[in-house]
RODO-2510 file (C-alpha; in nm, 4 decimals, decimal comma):
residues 439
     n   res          X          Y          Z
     1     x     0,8532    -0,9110     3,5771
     2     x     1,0980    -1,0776     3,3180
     3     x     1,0238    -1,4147     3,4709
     4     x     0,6620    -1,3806     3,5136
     5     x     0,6527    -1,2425     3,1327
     6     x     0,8721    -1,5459     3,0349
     7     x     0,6071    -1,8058     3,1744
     8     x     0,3558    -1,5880     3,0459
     9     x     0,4911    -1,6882     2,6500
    10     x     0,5785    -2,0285     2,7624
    11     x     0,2343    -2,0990     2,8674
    12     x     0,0755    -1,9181     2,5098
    13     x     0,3364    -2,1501     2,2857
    14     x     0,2360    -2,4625     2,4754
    15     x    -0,1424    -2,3808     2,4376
    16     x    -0,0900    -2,2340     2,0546
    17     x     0,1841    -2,5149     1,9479
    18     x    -0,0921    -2,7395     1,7778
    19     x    -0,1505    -2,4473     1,5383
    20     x     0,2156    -2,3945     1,4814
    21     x     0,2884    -2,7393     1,4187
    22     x     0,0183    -2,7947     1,1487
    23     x     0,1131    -2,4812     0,9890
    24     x     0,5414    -2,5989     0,9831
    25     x     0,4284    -2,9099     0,8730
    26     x     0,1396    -2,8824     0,6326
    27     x     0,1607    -2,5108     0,5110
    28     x     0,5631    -2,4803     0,5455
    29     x     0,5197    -2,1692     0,7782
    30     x     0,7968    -2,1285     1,0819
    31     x     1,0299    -2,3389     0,9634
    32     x     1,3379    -2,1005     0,9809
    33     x     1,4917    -1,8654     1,2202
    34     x     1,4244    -2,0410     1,5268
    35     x     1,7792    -1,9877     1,6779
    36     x     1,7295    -1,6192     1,6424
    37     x     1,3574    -1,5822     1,7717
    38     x     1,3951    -1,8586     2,0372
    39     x     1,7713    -1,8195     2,1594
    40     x     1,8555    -1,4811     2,0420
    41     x     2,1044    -1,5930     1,8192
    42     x     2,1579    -1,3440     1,5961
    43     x     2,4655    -1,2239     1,3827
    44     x     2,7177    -1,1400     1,5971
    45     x     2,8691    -0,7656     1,5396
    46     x     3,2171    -0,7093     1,5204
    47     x     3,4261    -0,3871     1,5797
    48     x     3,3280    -0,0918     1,7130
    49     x     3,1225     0,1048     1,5120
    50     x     2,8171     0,3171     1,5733
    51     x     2,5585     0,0730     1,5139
    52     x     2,1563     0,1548     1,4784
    53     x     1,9113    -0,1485     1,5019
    54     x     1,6208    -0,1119     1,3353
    55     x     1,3293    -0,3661     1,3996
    56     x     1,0632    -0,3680     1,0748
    57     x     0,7261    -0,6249     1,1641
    58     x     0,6815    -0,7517     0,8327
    59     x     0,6879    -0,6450     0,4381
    60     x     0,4676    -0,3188     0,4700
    61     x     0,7258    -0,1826     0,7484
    62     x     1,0365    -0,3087     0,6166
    63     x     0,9536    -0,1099     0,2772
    64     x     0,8843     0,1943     0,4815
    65     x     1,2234     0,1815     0,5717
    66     x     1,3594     0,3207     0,2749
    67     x     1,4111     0,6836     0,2360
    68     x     1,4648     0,6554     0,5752
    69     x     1,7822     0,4114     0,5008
    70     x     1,9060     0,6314     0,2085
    71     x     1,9037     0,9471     0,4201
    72     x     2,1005     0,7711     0,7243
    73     x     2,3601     0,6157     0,5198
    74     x     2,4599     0,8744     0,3490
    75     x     2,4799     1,1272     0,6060
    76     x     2,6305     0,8010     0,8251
    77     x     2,8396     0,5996     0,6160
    78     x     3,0488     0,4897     0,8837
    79     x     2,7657     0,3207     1,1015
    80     x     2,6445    -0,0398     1,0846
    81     x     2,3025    -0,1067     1,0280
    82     x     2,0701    -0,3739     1,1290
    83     x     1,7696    -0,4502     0,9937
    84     x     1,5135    -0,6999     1,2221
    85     x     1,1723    -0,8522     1,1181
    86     x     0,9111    -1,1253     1,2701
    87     x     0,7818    -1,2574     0,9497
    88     x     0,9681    -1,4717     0,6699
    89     x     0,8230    -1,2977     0,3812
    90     x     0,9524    -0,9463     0,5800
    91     x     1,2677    -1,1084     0,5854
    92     x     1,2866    -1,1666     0,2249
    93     x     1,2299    -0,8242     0,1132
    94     x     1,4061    -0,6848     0,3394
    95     x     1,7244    -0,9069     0,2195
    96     x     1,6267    -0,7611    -0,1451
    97     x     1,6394    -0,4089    -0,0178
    98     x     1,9430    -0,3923     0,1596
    99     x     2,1591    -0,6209     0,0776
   100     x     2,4809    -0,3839     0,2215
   101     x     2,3068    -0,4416     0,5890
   102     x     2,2469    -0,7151     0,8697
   103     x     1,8925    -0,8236     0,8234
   104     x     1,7819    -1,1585     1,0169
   105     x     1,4933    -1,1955     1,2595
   106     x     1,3619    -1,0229     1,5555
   107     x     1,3885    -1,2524     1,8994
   108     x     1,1082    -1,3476     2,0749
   109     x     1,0501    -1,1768     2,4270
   110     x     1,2099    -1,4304     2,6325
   111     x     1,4086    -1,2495     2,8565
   112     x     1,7129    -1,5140     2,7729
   113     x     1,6569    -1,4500     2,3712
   114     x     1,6338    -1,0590     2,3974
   115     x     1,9600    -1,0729     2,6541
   116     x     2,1790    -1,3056     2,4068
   117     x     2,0182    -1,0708     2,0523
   118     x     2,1160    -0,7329     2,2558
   119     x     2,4435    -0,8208     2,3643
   120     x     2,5243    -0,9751     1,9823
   121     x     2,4182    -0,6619     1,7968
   122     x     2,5702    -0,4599     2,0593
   123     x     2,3670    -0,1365     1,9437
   124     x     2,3995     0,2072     2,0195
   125     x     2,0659     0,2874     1,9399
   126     x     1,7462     0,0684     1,8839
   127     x     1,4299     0,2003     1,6767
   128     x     1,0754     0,0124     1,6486
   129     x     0,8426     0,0816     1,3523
   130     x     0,5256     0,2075     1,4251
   131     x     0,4081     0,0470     1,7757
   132     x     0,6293    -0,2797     1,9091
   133     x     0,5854    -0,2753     2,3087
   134     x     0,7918    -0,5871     2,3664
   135     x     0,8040    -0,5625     2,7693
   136     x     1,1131    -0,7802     2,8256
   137     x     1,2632    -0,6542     2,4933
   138     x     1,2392    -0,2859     2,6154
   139     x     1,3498    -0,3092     2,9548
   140     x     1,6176    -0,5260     2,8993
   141     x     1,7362    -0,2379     2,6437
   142     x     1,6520    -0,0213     2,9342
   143     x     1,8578    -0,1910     3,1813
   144     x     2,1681    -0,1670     2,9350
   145     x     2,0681     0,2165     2,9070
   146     x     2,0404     0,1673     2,5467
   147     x     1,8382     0,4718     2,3922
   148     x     1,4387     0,3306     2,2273
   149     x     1,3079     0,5079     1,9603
   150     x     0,9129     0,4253     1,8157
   151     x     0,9408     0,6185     1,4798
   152     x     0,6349     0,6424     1,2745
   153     x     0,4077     0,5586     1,5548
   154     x     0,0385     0,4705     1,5235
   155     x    -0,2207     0,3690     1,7835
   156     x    -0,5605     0,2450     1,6293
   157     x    -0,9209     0,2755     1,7881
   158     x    -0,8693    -0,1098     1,8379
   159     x    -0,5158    -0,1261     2,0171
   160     x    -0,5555     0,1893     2,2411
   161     x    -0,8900     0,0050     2,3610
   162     x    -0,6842    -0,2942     2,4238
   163     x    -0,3575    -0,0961     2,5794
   164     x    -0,6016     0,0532     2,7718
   165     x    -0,6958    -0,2176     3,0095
   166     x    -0,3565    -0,2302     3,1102
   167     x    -0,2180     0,1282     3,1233
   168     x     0,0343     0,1188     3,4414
   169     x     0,2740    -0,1633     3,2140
   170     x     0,2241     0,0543     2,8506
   171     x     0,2920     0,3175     3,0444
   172     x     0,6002     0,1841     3,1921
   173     x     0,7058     0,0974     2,8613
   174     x     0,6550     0,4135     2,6813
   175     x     0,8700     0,5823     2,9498
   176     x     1,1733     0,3626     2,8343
   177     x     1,1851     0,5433     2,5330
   178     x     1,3945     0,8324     2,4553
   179     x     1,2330     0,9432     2,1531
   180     x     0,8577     0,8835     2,0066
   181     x     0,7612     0,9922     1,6936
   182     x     0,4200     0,9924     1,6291
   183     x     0,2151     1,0333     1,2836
   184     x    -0,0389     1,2955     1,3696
   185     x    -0,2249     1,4695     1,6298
   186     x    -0,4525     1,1829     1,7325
   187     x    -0,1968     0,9238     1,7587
   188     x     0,0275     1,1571     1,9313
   189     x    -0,2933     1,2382     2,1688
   190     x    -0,3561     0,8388     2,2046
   191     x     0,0262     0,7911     2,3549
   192     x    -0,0316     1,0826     2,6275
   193     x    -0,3163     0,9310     2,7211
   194     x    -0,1323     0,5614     2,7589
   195     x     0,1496     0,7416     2,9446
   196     x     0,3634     0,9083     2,7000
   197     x     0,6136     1,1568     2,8735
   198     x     0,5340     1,4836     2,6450
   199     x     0,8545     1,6032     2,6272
   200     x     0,9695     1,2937     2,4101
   201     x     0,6861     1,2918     2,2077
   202     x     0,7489     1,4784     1,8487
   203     x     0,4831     1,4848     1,5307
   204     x     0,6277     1,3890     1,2581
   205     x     0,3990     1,2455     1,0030
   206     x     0,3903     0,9163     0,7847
   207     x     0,6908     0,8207     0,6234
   208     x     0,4728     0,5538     0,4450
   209     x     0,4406     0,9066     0,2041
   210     x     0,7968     0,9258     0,1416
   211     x     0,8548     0,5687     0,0567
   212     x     0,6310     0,5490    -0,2528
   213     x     0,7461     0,6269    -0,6101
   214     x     0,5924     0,8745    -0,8160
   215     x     0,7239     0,8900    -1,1765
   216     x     0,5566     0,6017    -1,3756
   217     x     0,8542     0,5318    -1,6208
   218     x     1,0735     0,4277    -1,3244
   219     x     1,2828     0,0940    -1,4400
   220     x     1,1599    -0,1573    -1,2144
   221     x     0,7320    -0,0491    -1,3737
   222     x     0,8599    -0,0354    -1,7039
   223     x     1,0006    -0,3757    -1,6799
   224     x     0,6974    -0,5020    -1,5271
   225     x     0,5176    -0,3114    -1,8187
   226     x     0,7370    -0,5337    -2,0858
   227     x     0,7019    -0,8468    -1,8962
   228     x     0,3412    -0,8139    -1,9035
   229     x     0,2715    -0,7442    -2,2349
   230     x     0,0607    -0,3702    -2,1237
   231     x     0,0505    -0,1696    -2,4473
   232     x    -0,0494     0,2040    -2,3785
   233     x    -0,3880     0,1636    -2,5318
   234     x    -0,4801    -0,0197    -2,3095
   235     x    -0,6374     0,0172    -1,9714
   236     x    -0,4792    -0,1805    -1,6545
   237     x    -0,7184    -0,2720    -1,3384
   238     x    -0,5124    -0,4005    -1,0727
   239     x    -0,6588    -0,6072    -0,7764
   240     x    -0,3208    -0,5590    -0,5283
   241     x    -0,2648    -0,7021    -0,1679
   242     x    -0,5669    -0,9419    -0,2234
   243     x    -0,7145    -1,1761     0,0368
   244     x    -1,0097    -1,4130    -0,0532
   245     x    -1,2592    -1,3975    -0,2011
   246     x    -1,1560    -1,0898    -0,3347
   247     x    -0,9815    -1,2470    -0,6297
   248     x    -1,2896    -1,3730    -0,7006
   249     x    -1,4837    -1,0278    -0,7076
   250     x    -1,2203    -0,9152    -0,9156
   251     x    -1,2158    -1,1101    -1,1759
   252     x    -1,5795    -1,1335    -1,1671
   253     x    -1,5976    -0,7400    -1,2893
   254     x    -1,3103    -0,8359    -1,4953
   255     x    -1,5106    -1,1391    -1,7163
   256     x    -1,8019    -0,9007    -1,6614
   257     x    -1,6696    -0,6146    -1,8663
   258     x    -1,4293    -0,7179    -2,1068
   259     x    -1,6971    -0,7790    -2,3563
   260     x    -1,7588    -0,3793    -2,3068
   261     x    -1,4107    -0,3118    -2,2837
   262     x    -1,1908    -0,5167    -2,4622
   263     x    -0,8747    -0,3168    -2,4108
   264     x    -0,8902    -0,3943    -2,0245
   265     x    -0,6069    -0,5932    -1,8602
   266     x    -0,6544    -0,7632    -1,5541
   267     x    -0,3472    -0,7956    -1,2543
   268     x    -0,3837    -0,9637    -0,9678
   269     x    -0,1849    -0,9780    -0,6810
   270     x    -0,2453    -1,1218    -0,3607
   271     x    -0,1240    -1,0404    -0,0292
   272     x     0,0592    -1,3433     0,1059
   273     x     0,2613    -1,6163    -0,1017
   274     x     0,0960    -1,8746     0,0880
   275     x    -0,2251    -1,8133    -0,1642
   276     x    -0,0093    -1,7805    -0,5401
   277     x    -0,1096    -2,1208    -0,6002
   278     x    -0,4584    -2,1203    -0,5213
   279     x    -0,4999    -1,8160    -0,6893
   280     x    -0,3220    -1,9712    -1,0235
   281     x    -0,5735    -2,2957    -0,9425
   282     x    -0,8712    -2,0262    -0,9638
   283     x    -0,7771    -1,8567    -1,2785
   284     x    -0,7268    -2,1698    -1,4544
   285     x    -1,0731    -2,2754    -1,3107
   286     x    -1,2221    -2,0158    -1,5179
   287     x    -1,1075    -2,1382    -1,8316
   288     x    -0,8148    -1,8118    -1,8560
   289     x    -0,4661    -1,8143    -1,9862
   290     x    -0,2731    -1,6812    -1,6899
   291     x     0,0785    -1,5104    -1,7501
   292     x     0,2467    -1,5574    -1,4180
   293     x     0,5570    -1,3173    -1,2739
   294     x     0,7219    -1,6326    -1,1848
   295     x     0,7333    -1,7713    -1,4996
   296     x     0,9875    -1,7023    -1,6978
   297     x     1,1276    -1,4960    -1,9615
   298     x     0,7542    -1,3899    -2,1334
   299     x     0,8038    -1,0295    -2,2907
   300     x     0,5193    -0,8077    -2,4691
   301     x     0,6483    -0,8964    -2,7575
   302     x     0,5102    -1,2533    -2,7700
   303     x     0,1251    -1,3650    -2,8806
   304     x    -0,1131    -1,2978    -2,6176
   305     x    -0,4674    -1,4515    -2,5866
   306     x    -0,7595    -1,2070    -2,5355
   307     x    -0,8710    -1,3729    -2,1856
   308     x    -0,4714    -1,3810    -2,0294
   309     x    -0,4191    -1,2617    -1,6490
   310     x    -0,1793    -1,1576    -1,5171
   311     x    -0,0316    -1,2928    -1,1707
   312     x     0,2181    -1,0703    -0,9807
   313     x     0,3487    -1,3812    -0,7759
   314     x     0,6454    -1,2156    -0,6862
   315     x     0,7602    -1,0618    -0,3455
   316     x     0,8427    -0,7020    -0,2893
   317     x     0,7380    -0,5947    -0,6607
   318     x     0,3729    -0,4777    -0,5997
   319     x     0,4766    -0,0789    -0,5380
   320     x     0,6077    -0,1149    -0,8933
   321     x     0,3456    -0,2935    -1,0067
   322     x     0,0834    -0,0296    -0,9094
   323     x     0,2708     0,1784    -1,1619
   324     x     0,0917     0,0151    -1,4584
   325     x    -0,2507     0,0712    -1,3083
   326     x    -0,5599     0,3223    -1,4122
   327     x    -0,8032     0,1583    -1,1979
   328     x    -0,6631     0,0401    -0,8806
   329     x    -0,8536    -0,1734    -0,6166
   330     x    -0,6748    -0,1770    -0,3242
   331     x    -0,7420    -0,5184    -0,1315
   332     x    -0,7647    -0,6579     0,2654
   333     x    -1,1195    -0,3866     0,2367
   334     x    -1,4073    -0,6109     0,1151
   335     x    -1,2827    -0,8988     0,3815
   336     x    -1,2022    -0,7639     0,7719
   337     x    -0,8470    -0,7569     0,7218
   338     x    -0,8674    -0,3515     0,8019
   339     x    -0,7476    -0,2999     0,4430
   340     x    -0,3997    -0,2337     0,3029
   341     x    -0,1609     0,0827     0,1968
   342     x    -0,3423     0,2886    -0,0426
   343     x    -0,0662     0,5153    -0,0726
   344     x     0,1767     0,3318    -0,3618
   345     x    -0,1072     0,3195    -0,6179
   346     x    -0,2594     0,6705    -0,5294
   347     x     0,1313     0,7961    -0,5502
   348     x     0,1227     0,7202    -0,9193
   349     x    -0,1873     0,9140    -0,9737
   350     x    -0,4289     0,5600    -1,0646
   351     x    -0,8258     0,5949    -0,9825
   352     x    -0,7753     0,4402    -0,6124
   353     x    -1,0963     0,1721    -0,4523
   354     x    -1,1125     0,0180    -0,1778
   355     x    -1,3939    -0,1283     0,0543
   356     x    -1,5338    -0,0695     0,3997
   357     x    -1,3489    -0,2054     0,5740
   358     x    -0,9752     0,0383     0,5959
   359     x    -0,9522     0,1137     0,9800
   360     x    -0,5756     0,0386     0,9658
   361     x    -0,5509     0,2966     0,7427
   362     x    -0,8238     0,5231     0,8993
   363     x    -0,7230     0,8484     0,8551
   364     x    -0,5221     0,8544     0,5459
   365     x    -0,8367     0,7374     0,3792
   366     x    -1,0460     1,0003     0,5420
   367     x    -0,7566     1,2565     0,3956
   368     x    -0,8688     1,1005     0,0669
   369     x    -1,1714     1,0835     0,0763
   370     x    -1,2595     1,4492     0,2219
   371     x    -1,0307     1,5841    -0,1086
   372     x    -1,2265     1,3174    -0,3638
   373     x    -0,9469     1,1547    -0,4224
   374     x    -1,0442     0,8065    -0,3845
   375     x    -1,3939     0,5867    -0,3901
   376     x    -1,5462     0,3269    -0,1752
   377     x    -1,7082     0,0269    -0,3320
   378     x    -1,9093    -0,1840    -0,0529
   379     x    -1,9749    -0,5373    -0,2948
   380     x    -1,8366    -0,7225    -0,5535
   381     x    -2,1653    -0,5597    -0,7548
   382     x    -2,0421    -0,2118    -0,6091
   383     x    -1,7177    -0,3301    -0,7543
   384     x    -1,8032    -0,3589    -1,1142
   385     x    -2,0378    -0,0897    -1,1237
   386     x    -1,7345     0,1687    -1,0661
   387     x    -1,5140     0,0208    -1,2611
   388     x    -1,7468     0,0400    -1,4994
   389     x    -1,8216     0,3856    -1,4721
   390     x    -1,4533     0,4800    -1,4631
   391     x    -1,4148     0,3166    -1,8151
   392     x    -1,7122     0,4962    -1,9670
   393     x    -1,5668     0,8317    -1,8108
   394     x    -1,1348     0,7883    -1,8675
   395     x    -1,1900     1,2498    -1,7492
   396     x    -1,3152     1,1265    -1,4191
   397     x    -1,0593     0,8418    -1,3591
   398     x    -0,7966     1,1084    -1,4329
   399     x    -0,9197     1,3671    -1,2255
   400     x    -0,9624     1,0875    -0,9371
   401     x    -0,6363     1,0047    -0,9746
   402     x    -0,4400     1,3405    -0,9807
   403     x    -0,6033     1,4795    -0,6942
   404     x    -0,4552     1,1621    -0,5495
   405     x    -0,1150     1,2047    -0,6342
   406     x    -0,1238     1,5765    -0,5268
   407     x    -0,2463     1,4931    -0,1901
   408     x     0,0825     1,2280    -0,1540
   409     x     0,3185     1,4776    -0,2814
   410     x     0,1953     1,7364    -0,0227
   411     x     0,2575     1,5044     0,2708
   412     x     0,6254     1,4101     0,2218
   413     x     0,9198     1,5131     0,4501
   414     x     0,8226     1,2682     0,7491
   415     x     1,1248     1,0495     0,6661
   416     x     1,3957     1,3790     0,6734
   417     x     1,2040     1,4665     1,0237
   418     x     1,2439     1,1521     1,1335
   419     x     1,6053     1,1044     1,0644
   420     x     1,7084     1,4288     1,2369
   421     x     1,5662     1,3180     1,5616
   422     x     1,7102     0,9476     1,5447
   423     x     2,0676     1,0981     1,4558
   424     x     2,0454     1,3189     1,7449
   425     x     1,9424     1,0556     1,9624
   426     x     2,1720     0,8671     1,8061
   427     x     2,4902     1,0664     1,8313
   428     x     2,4448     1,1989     2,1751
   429     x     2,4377     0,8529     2,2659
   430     x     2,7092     0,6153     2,1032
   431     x     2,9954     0,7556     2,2291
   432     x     2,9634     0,6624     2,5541
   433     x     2,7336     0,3040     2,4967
   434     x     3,0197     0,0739     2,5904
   435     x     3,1033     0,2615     2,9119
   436     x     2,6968     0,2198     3,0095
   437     x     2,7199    -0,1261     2,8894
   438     x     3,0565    -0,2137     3,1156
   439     x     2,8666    -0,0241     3,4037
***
């Protein structure tokens, strides 16, 4: 299988390189990290420590990580940690967040590059975020009788569909895991069905509740808040993990209903880097002072024009950000993206919207929705018209908004859950890793 697989991925590189090359040349994308995705040529671990690999996709997961990190290195303060990712704006944050760890990228799954990152790291345990089914990646692991753990785990409609058509290899895979920690019932139902063995299948729920702050004074908000200029009379909307053209609808209700509301301050934030500068090339289309994150040293405390907006064009600050907001529109919705975390800004009690479009996040926004917690807006015109009405009505925006917050505080204790499983796994298991790796 490993060498099949392997001409499998040399065959989709060959046909996809045109793609890659336009976007390393022309865009800037993938030019890093090759010697760790395409050789395996990650940091090389000395001593002989405990040491728990953890493997984060990108930003959303690597931020999941962190009461999760907290809890494990203080009750483990002797282990080494490593900390993987796929994309370069993943491993950004994640070098931001824990600086004290190993962070670099995830190989690709060549059999050569998942042999050479294995035997580098030299782990005693390895957990995936939510739902990575590398085939060479886990049976190599297997092979080394290295103990898997999926934490956090998630199937959607989509992938189990997908997974489906070829059930005898997930099914393979999912029995090389010692531990699988799904987020609910239907999740947990969708693994059994792809071949889960039940006995290593535990319930957990979402740690993406336990990783969102709470308290809007916390430092890194208020800073934000002085940076920005936001006096308390006023009333923040926030457009947050934006993809176009919903920039566009939001500053569309924005121009719309300042005239109405002239205490209203706009934020936008889009999702990927990539699109800061055409974002900054749109606002100043319009004729706007912008106040960019990037920017400087801008405080409150200097002159601010009436028609300023603000650009968050900053990595890894948006759960802060969301802090600031009463109206928060939560983006990826209105374009088929499958939306983006709701959690952050509902967390902080802010009048949550979103579009249609949220099947990534399927049933936390059916939680929300079913307690009236959050609203759907289906248009830009949509869009407006409930901002709108959540202006006129500041008793409705707040009661949106707490029932929010309540419904986040009542689902935390995933990432505790969690840990106790991985540090069983975990401990059972080190001890005797180099032996299995010498056999």
């Amino acid at each position: 299988m490993p060498w099949i697989l392997n001409f499998a991925y040399v065959a989709l590189l060959l046909a996809v390189s045109p793609v890659l090359l336009y976007r390393r040349w022309v865009l800037g994308k993938y030019r890093d990290g090759w010697g760790e995705k395409l050789w395996g040529q990650l940091p090389e671990r000395s001593g002989s420590k405990p040491c728990l690999w953890l493997h984060a996709v990108s930003v959303g997961e690597v931020l999941q990580l962190r009461p999760m990190m907290k809890l494990l290195a203080a009750q483990r303060p002797d282990w080494d940690f490593v900390i993987t990712t796929t994309t370069r704006t993943g491993l950004d944050v994640a070098k931001k967040e824990y600086p004290q760890h190993t962070v670099c990228y995830f190989p690709l799954d060549f059999s050569w590059a998942t042999r050479r990152a294995i035997s580098r790291i030299k782990p005693s345990a390895i957990v995936l975020v939510e739902l990575e089914l590398w085939p060479n990646f886990v049976l190599t692991a297997n092979r080394l009788r290295i103990p898997l753990a999926l934490i956090n785990g998630r199937v959607s409609e989509k992938s189990f569909r997908g997974y489906r058509r070829i059930r005898l290899l997930i099914a393979r895979l999912l029995r090389g895991f010692d531990l699988l920690a799904a987020q609910n019932d239907e999740y947990a139902d969708r693994l059994l069905s792809l071949g889960a063995p039940c006995n290593r299948l535990h319930i957990t729920g979402s740690i993406k509740f336990d990783g969102v702050r709470s308290e809007r004074s916390n430092p890194k908000t208020s800073e934000l808040r002085e940076f920005f200029g936001v006096h308390p009379e006023e009333k923040v909307f926030i457009a947050g993990s934006t993809q176009s053209p919903e920039e566009v609808f939001a500053l569309d209700t924005w121009q719309t209903l300042r005239c109405e509301f002239p205490n209203l301050r706009l934020v936008l934030v889009p999702r990927h880097k990539e699109r800061f500068e055409e974002v900054t090339t749109l606002i100043e289309s319009r004729g706007l002072n912008l106040r960019r994150r990037s920017g400087g040293d801008a405080t409150g405390k200097s002159a601010r024009p009436t028609d300023e907006v603000l650009l968050l064009d900053t990595l890894g600050e948006l759960g802060a950000c969301w802090g600031l907001a009463d109206i928060a529109f939560v983006g990826g919705s209105l374009t088929q993206r499958g939306g983006q975390n709701m959690l952050e800004p509902a967390a902080y009690g802010a009048a949550v919207l979103f579009g249609p479009n949220t099947w990534n996040f399927r049933d936390i926004v059916e939680q929300l929705l079913t307690r009236d917690a959050a609203r759907v807006v289906h248009s830009e015109k949509e869009l407006t018209t409930t901002v709108r009405e959540l202006l006129k009505s500041p008793a409705t925006a707040r009661e949106l908004g707490e029932r929010a917050k309540t419904f986040v505080a009542n689902q935390q204790g995933a990432a505790a859950r969690t840990v106790e499983l991985l540090l069983s796994l975990s401990f059972n298991h080190s001890s005797s890793m180099s032996e299995r790796r010498a056999a």
